[in-house]
C-alpha positions in Angstrom: 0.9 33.8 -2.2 2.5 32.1 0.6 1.7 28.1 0.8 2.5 26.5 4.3 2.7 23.1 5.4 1.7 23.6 8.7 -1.6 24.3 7.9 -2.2 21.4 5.5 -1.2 19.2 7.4 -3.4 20.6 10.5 -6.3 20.6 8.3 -6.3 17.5 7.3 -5.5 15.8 10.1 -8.2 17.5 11.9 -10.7 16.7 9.4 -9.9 12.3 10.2 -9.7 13.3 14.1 -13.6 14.6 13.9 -14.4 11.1 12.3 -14.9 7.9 15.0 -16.9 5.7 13.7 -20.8 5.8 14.9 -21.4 1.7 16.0 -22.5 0.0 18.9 -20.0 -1.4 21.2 -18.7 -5.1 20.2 -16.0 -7.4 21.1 -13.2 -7.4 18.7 -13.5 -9.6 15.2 -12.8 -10.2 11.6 -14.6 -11.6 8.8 -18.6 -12.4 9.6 -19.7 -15.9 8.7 -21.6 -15.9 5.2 -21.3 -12.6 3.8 -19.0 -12.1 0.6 -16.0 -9.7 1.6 -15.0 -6.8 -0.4 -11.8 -8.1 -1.2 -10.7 -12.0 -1.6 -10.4 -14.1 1.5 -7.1 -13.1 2.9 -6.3 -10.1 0.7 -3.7 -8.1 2.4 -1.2 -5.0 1.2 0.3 -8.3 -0.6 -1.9 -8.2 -2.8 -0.6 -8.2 -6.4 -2.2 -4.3 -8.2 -4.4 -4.3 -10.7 -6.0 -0.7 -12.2 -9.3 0.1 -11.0 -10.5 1.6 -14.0 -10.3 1.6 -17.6 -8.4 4.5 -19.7 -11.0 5.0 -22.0 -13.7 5.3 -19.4 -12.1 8.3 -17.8 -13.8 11.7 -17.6 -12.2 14.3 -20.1 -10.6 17.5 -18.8 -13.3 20.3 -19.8 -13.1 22.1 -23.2 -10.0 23.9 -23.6 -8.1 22.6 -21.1 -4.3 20.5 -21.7 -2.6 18.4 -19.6 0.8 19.9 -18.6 2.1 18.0 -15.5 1.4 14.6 -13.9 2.6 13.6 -10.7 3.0 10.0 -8.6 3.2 8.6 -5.2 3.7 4.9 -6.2 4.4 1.8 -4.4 7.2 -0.7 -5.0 5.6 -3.2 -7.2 5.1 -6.9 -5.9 8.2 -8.3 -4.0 9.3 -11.7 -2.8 9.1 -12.0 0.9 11.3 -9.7 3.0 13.4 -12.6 4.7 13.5 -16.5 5.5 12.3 -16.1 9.0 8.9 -18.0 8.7 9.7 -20.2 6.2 12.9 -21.4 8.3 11.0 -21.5 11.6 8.4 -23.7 9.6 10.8 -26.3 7.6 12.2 -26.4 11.6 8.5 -27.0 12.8 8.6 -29.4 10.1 11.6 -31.4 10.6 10.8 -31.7 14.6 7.1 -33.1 13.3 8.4 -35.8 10.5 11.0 -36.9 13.5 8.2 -37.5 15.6 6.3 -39.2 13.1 3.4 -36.4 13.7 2.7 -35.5 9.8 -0.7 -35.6 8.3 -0.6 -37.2 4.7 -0.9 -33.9 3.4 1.3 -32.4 5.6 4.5 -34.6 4.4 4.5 -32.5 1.6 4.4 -29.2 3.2 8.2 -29.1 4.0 9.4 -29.3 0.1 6.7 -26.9 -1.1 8.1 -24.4 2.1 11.6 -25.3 0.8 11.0 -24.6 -2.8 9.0 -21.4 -1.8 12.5 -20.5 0.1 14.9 -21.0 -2.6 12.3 -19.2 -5.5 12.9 -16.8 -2.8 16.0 -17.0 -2.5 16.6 -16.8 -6.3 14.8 -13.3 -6.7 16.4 -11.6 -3.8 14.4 -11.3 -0.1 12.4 -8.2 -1.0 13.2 -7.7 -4.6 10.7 -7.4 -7.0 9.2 -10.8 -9.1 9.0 -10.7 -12.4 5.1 -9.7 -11.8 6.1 -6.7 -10.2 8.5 -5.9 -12.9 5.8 -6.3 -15.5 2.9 -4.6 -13.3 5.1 -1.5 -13.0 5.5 -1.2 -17.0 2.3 -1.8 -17.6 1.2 0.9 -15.0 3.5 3.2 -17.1 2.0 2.4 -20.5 -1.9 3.5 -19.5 0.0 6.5 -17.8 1.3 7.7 -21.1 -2.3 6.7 -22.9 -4.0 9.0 -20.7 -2.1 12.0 -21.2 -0.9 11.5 -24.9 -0.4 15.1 -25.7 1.8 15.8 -22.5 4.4 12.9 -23.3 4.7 13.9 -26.8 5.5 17.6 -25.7 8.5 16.1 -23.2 9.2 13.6 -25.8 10.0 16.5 -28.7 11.7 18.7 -26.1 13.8 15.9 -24.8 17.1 17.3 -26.6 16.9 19.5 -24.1 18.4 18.5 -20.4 18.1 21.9 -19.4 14.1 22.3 -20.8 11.1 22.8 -18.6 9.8 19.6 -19.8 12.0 16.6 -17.9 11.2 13.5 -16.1 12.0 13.0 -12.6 12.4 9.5 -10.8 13.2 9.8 -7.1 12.6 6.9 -4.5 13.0 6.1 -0.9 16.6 4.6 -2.1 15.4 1.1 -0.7 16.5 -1.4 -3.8 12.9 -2.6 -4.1 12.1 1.4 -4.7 14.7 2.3 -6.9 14.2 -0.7 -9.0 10.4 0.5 -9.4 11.5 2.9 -10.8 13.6 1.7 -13.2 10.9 -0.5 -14.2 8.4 2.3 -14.7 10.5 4.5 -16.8 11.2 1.0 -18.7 7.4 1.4 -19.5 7.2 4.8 -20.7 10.3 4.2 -23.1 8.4 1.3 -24.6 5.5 3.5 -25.5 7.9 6.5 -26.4 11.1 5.5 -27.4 12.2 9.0 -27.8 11.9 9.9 -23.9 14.8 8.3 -23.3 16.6 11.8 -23.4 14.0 13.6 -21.0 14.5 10.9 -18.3 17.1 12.7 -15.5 19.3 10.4 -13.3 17.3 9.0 -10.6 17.3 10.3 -7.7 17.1 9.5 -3.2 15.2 11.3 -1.0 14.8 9.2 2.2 13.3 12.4 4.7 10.2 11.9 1.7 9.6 8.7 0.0 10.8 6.6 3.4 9.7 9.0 6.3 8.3 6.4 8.9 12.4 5.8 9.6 12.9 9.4 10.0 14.3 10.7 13.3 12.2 13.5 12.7 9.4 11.1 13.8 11.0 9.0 16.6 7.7 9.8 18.5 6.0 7.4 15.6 8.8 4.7 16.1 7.7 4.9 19.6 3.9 4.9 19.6 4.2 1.6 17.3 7.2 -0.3 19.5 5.9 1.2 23.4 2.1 2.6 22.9 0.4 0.5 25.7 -2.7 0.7 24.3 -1.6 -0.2 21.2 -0.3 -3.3 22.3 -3.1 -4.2 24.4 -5.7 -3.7 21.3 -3.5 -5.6 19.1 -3.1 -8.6 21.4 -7.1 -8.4 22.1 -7.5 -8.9 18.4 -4.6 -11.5 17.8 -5.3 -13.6 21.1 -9.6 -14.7 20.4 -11.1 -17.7 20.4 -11.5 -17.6 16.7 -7.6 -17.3 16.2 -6.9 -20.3 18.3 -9.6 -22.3 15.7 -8.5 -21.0 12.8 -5.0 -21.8 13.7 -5.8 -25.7 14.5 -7.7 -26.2 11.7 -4.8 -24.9 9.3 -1.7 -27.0 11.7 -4.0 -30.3 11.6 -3.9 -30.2 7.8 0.1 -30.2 8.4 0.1 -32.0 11.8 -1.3 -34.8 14.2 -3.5 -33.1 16.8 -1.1 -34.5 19.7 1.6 -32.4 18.1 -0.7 -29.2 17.7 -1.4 -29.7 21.3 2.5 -29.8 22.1 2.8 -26.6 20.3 0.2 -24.6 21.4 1.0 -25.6 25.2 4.2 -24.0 24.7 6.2 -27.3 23.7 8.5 -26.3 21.2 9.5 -22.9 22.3 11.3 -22.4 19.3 7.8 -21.9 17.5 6.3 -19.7 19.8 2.4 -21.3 20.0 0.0 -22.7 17.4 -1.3 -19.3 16.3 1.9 -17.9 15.5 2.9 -21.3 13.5 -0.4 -20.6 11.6 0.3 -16.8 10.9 3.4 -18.2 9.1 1.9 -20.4 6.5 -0.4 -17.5 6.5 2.3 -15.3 5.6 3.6 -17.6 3.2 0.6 -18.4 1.6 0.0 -14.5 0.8 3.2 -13.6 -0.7 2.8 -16.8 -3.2 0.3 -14.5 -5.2 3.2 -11.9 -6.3 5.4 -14.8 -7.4 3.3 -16.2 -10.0 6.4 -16.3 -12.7 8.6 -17.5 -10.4 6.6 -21.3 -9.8 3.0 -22.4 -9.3 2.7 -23.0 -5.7 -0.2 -25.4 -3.9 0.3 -23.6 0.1 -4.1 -23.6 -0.6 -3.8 -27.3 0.4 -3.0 -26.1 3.9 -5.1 -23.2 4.5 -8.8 -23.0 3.7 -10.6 -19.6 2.4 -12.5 -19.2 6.0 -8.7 -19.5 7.9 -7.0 -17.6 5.3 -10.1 -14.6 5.8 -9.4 -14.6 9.5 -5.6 -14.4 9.3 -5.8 -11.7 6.8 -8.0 -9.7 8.8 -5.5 -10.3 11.6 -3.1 -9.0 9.1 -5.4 -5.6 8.2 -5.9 -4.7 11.6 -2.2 -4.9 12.5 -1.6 -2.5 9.4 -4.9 -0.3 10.0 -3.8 0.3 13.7 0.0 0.8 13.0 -0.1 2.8 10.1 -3.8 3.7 8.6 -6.7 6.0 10.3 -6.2 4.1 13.9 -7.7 5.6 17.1 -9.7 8.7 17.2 -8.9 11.8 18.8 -4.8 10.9 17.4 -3.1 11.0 14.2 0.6 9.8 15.2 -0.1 7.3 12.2 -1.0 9.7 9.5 0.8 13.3 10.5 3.9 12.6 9.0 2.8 11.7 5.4 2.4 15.8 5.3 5.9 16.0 4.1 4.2 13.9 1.1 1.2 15.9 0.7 3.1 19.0 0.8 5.0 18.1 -1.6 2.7 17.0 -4.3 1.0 20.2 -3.7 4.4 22.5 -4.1 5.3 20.5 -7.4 1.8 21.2 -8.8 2.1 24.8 -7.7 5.5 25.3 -9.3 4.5 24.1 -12.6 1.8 26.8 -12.5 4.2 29.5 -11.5 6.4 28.8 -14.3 9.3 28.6 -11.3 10.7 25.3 -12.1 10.0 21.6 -11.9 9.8 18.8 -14.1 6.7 17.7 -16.8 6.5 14.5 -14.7 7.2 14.0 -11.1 7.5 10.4 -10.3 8.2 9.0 -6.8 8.2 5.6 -5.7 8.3 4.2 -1.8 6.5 1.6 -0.1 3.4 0.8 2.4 4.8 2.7 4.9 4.2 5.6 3.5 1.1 5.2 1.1 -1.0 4.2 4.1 -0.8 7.2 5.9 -1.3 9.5 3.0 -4.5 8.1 2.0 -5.5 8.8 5.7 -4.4 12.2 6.0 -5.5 12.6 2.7 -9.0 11.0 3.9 -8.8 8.1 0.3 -11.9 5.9 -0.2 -11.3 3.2 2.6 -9.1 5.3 4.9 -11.9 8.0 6.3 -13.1 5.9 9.6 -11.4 6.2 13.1 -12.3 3.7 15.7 -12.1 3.9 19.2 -11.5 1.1 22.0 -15.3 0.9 22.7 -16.0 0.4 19.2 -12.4 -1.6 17.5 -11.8 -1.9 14.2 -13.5 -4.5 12.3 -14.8 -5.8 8.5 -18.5 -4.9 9.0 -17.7 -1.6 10.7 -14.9 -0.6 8.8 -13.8 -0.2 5.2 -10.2 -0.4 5.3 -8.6 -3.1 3.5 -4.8 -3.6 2.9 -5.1 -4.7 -0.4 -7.3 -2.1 -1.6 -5.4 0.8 0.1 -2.0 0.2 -0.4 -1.8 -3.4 -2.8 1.7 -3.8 -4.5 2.0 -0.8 -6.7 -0.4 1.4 -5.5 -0.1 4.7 -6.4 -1.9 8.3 -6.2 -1.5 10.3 -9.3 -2.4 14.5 -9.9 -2.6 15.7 -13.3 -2.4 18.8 -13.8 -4.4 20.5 -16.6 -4.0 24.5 -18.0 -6.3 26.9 -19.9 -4.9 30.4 -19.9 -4.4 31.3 -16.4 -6.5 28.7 -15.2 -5.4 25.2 -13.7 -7.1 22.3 -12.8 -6.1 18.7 -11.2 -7.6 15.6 -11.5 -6.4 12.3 -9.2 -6.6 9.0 -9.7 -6.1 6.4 -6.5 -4.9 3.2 -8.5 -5.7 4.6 -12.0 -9.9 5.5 -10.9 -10.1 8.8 -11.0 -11.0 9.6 -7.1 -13.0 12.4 -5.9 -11.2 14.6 -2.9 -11.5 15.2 0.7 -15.3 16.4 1.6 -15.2 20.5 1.4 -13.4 20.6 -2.0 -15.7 21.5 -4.3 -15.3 20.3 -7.9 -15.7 22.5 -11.1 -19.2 21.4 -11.9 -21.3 18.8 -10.0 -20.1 14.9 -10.5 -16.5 16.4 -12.2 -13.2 14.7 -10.8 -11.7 18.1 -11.8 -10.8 20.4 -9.2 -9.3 24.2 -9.7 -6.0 24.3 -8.0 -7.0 27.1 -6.1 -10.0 25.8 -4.8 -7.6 22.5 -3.7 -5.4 25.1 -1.8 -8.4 26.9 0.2 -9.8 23.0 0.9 -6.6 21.8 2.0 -5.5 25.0 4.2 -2.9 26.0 2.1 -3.8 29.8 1.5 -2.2 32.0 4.0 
């Protein structure tokens, strides 16, 4: 039977394109006054992972049926902060304020907790993983293997073996972040297995998959996010409200007088761009401090409150939900290209049925870059809603939320389960076991199990 990714890909994307969401017309904004949000105030894809669901409290794979192949899509684990930049253009900001004399009493301590922040940085590696990350990613491995006990003692007993049907196979986008992950994972599974150590291949790159949003294969992506004019105006429309000039004051004047907060958001320190970008730093700052919980216990609260923190996060989402999520209806230049993905997690599950190849365990590892728009094409809980300009994207008209999409370590996971000739898959979307797309029909009603067949007619792939 011939499988094509064309059509997979078409299919899915069409399914998103038919969905704009159904509100009245508003003006852009964030967070609503009073109502509890679904994820803590400021939550972003910084957020550090945690599972979604116990292992014991999983559905079991009907009678008869044995797991034999599980598959990833994971995200790095949490990192330090990419680079300096903020945190240098704030100790700056800083400086130019204490030489004025312009600092708050709270404020003068903002440039040594900035500076401590920096070198903690600094110390890890700019975007290397903490030592949460490192521990998150084991752990993640550990309720892997406890959820498919049977299949990891069939690869561990085969693992004298390397030319056996039953390997492990750890490829990543190559970034260091990735690989590491990786590394870290497998670290996991060895703790609960020691003898897998054998069945573990040499880890492997492959860029045009794992990091695909740098492909020239999608230049036309690279130029919708850097030249898209209507892109740029929604984005500024959301950044440049009322409520983000507030917001930003209220977090500088915790820092600053308010004659220096004027001088910088009048233009005066050019160096600084205006007030709301000097807030979106500490912002930025701020959010990152909850992946680096080993490395220090950091105080960056004192200068932002929950209500400014909820606004700048949402500033954060809608950058991400625009740029790489569901975005505008009628156009899926943010999603298309995770197909490679999806077609691949597909042709690795339909391999191992064949008999034609392929490892037990497939396990990839990339970043949010490429997690966000396969949960869109694939049409994950949070990423089903389009907007369109009449009707922008927003917390009480939308569900899409960074850190529950696409948090540090997120990951999609098929199993794979066999009786006889017949196969079913089950997924799990940061370890809860996830129904899929609408139009795939399950084995029997309220099963997370799906016949691999039926997945292929859902999904398009059935020529």
């Amino acid at each position: 039977m011939r499988r094509t990714l064309t059509s997979t890909v078409a299919l899915a994307a069409s399914a998103l394109l038919s969905l704009a969401v159904a509100v009245p017309a508003q003006a852009h904004g964030g967070p609503a006054a009073g109502p509890a949000f679904s994820t803590p105030a400021g939550a972003t894809t910084k957020a550090p992972y945690r599972p979604l669901q116990s292992v014991r409290s999983l559905q079991q794979a009907p009678d008869g049926y044995t797991a034999v192949f599980t598959q990833t899509v994971s995200r790095h684990g949490a990192r330090a902060l990419s680079d300096s930049e903020d945190g240098d253009l704030l100790v700056k900001l800083w400086q130019q304020a204490a030489d004025e004399g312009a600092l708050t009493r709270v404020g003068k301590g903002f440039g040594p907790d900035v500076r401590a922040l920096l070198d903690a940085n600094a110390k890890v590696g700019y975007g290397a993983l903490t030592g949460q990350g490192r521990r998150a990613l084991q752990d993640t491995a550990e309720r892997m293997e406890q959820r498919l006990p049977g299949l990891f003692r069939r690869i561990a007993a085969g693992a004298d073996d390397p030319a056996g049907p039953d390997r492990i196979d750890v490829v990543s986008s190559g970034q260091p972040r990735a690989v590491d992950s990786g590394t870290e994972f497998t670290k996991g599974l060895l703790a609960g297995e020691p003898a897998l150590a054998k069945a573990v291949d040499p880890a492997r790159t492959d860029t045009d998959l794992l990091y695909f949003h740098k492909s020239a294969v999608n230049k036309d992506y690279t130029d919708y996010v850097k030249k898209d004019p209507r892109l740029a105006a929604t984005l500024a429309a959301v950044r440049d409200q009322p409520r983000s000039h507030r917001a930003a004051r209220k977090v500088l004047e915790r820092i600053f007088t308010g004659p220096f907060v004027d001088r910088l958001a009048a233009g005066g320190y050019p160096f600084a761009g205006n007030e709301v970008d000097a807030a979106q730093a500490v912002f930025n700052l701020y959010s990152v401090t909850a992946d680096l919980t080993d490395e220090g216990d950091w105080h960056l609260g004192r200068y932002i409150g929950s209500e400014e923190a909820a606004w700048f996060g949402y500033l954060d989402n809608a950058e991400e939900y625009y740029t790489k999520g569901p975005g505008f209806a009628g156009q899926d230049i943010t999603y298309r290209m995770a197909g490679v993905l999806l077609d691949d997690l597909f042709r690795k599950a339909e391999n191992r049925r064949a008999g034609t190849g392929g490892p037990a365990a497939e396990l990839r590892f990339t970043h949010a870059e490429e997690i966000i728009p396969l949960a869109a094409l694939m049409r994950l809980p949070g990423s089903t809603t389009q907007v369109t300009e009449a009707s922008p994207y927003t917390y009480a008209s939308n569900a899409w939320r960074g850190a529950t999409v696409a948090p540090m370590g997120a990951n999609i996971q098929w199993d794979l389960f066999r009786k006889g000739d017949d196969y079913l898959v089950r997924m799990l979307y940061n370890e809860q076991q996830t129904a899929f797309r609408p139009g795939c029909a399950p084995v029997s009603k309220g099963s997370y199990f799906y016949d691999l067949d039926e997945l292929e007619r859902c999904f398009g792939r059935t020529a």
